[in-house]
N, C-alpha and C positions, 0 to 999 in steps of 0.2 A: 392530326393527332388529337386536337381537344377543338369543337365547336361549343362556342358561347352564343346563344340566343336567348335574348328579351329576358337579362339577368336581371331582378331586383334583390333590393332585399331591405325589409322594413322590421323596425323595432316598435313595440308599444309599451310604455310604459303604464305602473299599476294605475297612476291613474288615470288611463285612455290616452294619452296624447300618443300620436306618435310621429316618427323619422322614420324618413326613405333614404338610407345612403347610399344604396345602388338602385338608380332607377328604369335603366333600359341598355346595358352592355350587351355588346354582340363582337364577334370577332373570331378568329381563327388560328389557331398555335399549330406550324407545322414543326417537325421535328428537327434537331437539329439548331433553332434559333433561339438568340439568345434576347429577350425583352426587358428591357428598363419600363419600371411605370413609376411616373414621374408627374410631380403635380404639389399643388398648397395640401395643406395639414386639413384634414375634414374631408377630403373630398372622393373618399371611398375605395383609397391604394391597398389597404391593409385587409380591408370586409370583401374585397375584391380576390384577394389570394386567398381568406379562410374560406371562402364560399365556394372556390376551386376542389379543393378538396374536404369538404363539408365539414370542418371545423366550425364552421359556422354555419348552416343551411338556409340559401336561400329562399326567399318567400316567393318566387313567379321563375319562371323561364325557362331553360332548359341546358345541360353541359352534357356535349358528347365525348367521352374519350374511349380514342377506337373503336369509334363507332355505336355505342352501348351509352344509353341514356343516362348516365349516376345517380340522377333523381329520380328513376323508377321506384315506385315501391316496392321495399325487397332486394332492392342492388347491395351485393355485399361489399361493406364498406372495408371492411379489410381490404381484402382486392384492390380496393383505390390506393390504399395506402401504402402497397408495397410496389404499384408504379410510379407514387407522387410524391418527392419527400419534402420537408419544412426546414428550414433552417431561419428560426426565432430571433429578435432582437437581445433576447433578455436569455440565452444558450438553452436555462432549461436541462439540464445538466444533473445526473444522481450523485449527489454529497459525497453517499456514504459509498460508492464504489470508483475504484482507480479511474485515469482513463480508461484504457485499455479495456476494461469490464463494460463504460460506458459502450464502449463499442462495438462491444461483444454482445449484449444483451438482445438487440433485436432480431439478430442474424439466429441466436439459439432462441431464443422465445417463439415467434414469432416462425423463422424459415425453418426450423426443428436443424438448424447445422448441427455438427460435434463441436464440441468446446474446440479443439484440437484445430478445427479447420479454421472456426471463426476466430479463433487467437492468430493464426498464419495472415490470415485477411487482414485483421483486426492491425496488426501490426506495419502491414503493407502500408493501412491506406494513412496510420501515422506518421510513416515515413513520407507518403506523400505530404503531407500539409505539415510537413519539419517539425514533426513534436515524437518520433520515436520515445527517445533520452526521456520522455515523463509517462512513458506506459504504467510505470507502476505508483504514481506519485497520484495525490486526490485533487480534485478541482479545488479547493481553497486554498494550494498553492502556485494557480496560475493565474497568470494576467488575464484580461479581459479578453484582449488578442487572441490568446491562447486558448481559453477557454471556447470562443467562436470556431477557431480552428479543428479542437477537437468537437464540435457539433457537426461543421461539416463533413467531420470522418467518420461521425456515426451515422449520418443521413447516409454518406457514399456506402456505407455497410448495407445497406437493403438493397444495393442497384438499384438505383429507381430510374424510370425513364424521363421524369422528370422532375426541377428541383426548385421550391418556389422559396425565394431567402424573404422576408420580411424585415425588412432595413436592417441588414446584417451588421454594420456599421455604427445604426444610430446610438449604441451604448456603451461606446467604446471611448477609451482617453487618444485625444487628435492623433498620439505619436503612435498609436496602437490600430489604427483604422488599415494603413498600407499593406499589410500582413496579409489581415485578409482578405484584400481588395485583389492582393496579387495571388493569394490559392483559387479566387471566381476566376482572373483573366486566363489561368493554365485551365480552368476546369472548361470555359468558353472554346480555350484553340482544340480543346481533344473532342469537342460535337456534342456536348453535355447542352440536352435543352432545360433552359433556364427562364423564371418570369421572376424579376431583381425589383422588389420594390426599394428604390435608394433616392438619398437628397442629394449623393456625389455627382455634381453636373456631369465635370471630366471624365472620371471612371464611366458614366450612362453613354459615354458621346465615343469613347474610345471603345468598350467591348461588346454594343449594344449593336445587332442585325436590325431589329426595331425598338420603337419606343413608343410608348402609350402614356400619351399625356391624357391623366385624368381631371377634369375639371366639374363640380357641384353636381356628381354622381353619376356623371356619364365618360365614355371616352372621347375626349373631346376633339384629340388629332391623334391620328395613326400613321405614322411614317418612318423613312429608313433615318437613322441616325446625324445624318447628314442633311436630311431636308428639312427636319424637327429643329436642330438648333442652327441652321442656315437661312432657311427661308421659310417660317414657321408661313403657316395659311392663315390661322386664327390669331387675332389679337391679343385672345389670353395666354395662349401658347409662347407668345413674339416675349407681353410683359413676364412669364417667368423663365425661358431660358434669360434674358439678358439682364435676370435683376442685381444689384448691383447694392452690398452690406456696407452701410458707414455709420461712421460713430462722428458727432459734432462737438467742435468743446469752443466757447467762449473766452478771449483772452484778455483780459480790460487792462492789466500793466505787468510791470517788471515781479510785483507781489502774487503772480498767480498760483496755486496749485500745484505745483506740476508733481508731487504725487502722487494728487488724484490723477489726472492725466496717463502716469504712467500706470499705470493699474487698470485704470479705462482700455487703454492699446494693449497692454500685454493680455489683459483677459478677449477682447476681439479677436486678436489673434489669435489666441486660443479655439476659441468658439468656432473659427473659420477654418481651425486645420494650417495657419500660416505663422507658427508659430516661431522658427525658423527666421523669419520676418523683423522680430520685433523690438530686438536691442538696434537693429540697422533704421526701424521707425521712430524708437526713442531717440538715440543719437541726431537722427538729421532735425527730430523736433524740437530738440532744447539746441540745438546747433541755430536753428531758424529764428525763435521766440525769442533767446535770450543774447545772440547776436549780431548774428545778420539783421533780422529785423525790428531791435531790439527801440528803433523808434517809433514803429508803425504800430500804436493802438489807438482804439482796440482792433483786436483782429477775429476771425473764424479763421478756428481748423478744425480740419476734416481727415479723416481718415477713410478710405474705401476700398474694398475689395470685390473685384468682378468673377464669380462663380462659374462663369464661362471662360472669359477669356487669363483667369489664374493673375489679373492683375493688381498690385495693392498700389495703391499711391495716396500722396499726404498730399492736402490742398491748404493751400494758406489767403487768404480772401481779403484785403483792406477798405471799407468801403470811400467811396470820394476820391483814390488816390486815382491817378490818371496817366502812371508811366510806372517801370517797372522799382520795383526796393531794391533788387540785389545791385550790387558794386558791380562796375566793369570787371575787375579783377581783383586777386587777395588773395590769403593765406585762406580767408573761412569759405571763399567759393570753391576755391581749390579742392578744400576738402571736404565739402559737400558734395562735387561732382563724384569723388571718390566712393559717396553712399548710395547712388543712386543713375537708372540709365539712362535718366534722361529728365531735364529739366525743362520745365514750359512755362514760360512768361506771356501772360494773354491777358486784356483789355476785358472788362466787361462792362453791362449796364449801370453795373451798381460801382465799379471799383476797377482794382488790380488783384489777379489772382496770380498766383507760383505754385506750379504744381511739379512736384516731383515724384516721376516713377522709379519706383526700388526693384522693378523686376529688370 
C-alpha cells in the first residue's frame, strides 16, 4: 500500500545551521495493519507521519502509495489527501461550526456530496464514536475527549484508506485518554489501516500488528508487537519498552513534609494516567512513615511506575539496617496487607528495602 525509501528530511535555519530528523527511513505499509511508532521525544515520530502525507515535505527519498511516486513533480496532492487522513494532537477543530457541520464540511467541500447525504453520514459516524447527543452543540463545550472523538469522525468522513493519528492522546486530561483509545481499538478490529504515533505502551502492545521503534532519526527496530516489547533486538529498543517512572522523596524524621509528599504522588499519578492509584499510595505511605516504620530514619521512598508491565509500587529503603522493619504481626500490617498485593521484604547492599505492590 505505501513504500517508504531513503526518507529524509532536513530543516535549516536563517542562519545556516541545520537538522536532519529523518535521516534514512525505509519500510513497507501493507493494508489492513495497524502500526504503533514508538520511541524518546526528538527522534522523528511526528516529521515521520507529516512527511507521509506531505504536511511536511520531505527533503530526499522516495513514498509510493499505490504504487504512484507522491513526490513526483505534479502529483496531485489532494488525491493524497482524500486516501490519507490525520487525526492531530491538538483536534484542530472549526470554533465557530457545530459538530456535525465539523463533519460535514469535507465530504461537501471537498467530495461535492449533498448537504442531505453528508448530514446522514455525518451523523452515522457520530454515533459511532458516541457523541450523536452533541451534533448540534459547538466544540467549546466539549471535553478534550470529546473533542478528539469528534476529529476522528471527521477524518472517518473522507474514507480514507488510511489513517495517521499523531499522539492522539498526548493532549488529553489522564481520565479522558480511554475514550479514545477505545474508538482506535474498534476502528483496528473493522481492518482500518492505521500508523498511531502514541507514548501509550499498553494501548501500542495490545492493538498494534507492528511497531516501529524510532530512534535519533532512523527506524531503529521493526517488529510484531510481541517481539518489540518481549524480546526487543536492540538495546535502545530493550531500555525504552521496559523504562520504569519514579518519583524519590527523602525522609529524615517524624517532622517531614508529608504534603509536599502527597502533591508529589498525586501529581505522578496523574502524569502517568494511574491516577486511580493514589489515595491507596498515600494511605499505605503515611501508614509506613509515620507508623509502622515510624523508627527507622532517615529513610528513601520511592514511588514507581512500570509502563509496560502497568505496575505501581512504593519502595521504602533504610540504609545500614540488616533484617526487616515490619512487625511479625498487628493491627498496622494487617491493614497494610489490605492496601496492597503483595509485600517484599529484601536485603540489600546498602540496607533493608519493603517494597509494596498496590496492583
Amino acid at each position: 500500500m505505501i513504500t517508504v525509501s531513503h526518507l529524509s528530511k532536513t530543516y535549516q535555519d536563517p542562519d545556516g545551521s541545520r537538522l536532519t530528523v529523518l535521516k534514512d527511513i525505509n519500510c513497507e505499509i501493507h493494508a489492513g495493519e495497524v502500526i504503533s511508532i514508538i520511541g524518546p521525544s526528538g527522534t522523528g515520530k511526528s516529521t515521520f507521519l507529516r512527511a507521509l502525507n506531505l504536511l511536511d515535505p520531505p527533503s530526499g527519498g522516495s513514498i509510493e502509495v499505490d504504487g504512484e511516486n507522491i513526490l513526483q513533480k505534479g502529483y496531485p496532492v489532494h488525491k493524497l489527501r482524500q486516501k490519507m487522513g490525520m487525526v492531530f494532537q491538538n483536534f484542530n477543530l472549526f470554533d465557530h461550526m457545530t459538530v456535525l457541520e465539523n463533519v460535514m464540511y469535507a465530504p461537501c467541500k471537498i467530495r461535492k456530496k449533498s448537504v442531505e447525504q453528508a448530514r446522514e453520514e455525518g451523523l452515522a459516524l457520530l454515533r459511532k464514536v458516541g457523541l450523536a447527543e452533541k451534533a448540534g452543540v459547538y466544540p467549546s463545550s466539549l471535553s478534550g475527549g470529546q473533542k478528539q472523538r469528534v476529529a476522528i469522525a471527521r477524518c472517518l468522513a473522507m474514507k480514507p484508506e488510511v489513517i495517521l493519528f499523531d499522539e492522539p492522546t498526548s493532549a488529553l486530561d489522564p481520565t479522558m485518554v480511554g475514550e479514545v483509545l477505545s474508538v482506535i481499538r474498534q476502528l483496528a478490529k473493522e481492518g482500518m489501516t492505521m500508523l498511531i504515533v502514541t507514548h501509550e505502551m499498553k494501548f501500542a502492545r495490545d492493538v498494534s500488528t507492528r511497531i516501529f521503534f524510532m530512534y535519533d532519526g532512523y527506524i531503529h527496530e521493526d517488529g510484531s508487537a510481541e517481539q518489540i516489547f518481549e524480546a526487543p533486538r536492540r538495546s535502545a529498543t530493550k531500555a525504552f519498552v521496559q523504562r520504569i517512572r519514579k518519583e524519590v522523596f527523602e525522609v529524615n524524621g517524624q517532622d517531614y513534609d508529608f504534603l509536599d509528599m502527597e502533591t508529589s504522588i498525586r501529581r505522578f499519578c496523574f502524569k502517568y494516567n494511574i491516577a486511580g492509584k493514589s489515595d491507596r499510595a498515600l494511605q499505605a505511605c503515611k501508614l509506613m512513615v509515620e507508623d509502622i516504620m515510624k523508627d527507622y530514619f532517615p529513610m528513601t521512598v520511592r514511588i514507581t511506575h512500570s509502563e509496560m508491565s502497568e505496575e505501581t509500587a512504593l519502595d521504602f529503603m533504610v540504609e545500614g539496617l540488616e533484617t526487616s522493619p515490619l512487625p511479625a504481626s498487628g493491627d498496622f500490617l494487617e491493614k497494610l496487607r489490605g492496601m496492597c498485593r503483595e509485600i517484599v521484604e529484601e536485603p540489600t547492599s546498602r540496607g533493608f528495602r519493603v517494597k509494596l505492590r498496590l496492583d
